[in-house]
N, C-alpha and C positions, 0 to 999 in steps of 0.2 A: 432861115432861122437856125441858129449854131445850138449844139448840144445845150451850152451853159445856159441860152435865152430858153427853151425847151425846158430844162430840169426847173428852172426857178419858178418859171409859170405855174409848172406839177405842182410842187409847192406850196406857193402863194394858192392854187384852188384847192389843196387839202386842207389847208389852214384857214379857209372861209367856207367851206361846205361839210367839211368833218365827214371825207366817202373815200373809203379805199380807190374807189373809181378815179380817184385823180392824184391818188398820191403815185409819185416819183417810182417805174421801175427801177430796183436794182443794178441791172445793169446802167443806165442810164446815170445813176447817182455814182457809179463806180469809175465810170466816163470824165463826168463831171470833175470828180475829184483829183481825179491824174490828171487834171488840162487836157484832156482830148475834146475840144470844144469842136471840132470840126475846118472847115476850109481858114479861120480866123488862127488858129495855131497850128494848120498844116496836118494835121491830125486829129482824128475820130472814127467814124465807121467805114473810111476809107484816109491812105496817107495821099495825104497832096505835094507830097516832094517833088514831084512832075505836075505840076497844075494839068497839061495838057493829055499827061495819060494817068491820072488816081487810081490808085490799084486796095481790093478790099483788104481794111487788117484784120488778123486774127483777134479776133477777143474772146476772153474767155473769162 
């Protein structure tokens, strides 16, 4: 499941349960918003430019 499927889920169950418990971390929306969706845009909380060796990104 890529970042951007993750964030919208958070989401979609804060906007139906009204509970900080499922709203969107920060980082994650921060993710989300730069395209960093994960293995689908080559980057997220590792870059896949080497599919075969992913190496972790800085985020900050």
């Amino acid at each position: 499941v890529g970042i951007d499927t993750t964030y919208h889920i958070s989401v979609n169950m804060f906007e139906e349960f009204k509970s900080d418990r499922y709203a969107a971390p920060p980082l994650l929306k921060k993710m989300h918003l730069a395209g960093l969706h994960g293995r689908k845009t080559g980057k997220g909380f590792y870059d896949y430019t080497d599919p075969k060796n992913p190496v972790p990104m800085k985020l900050s």
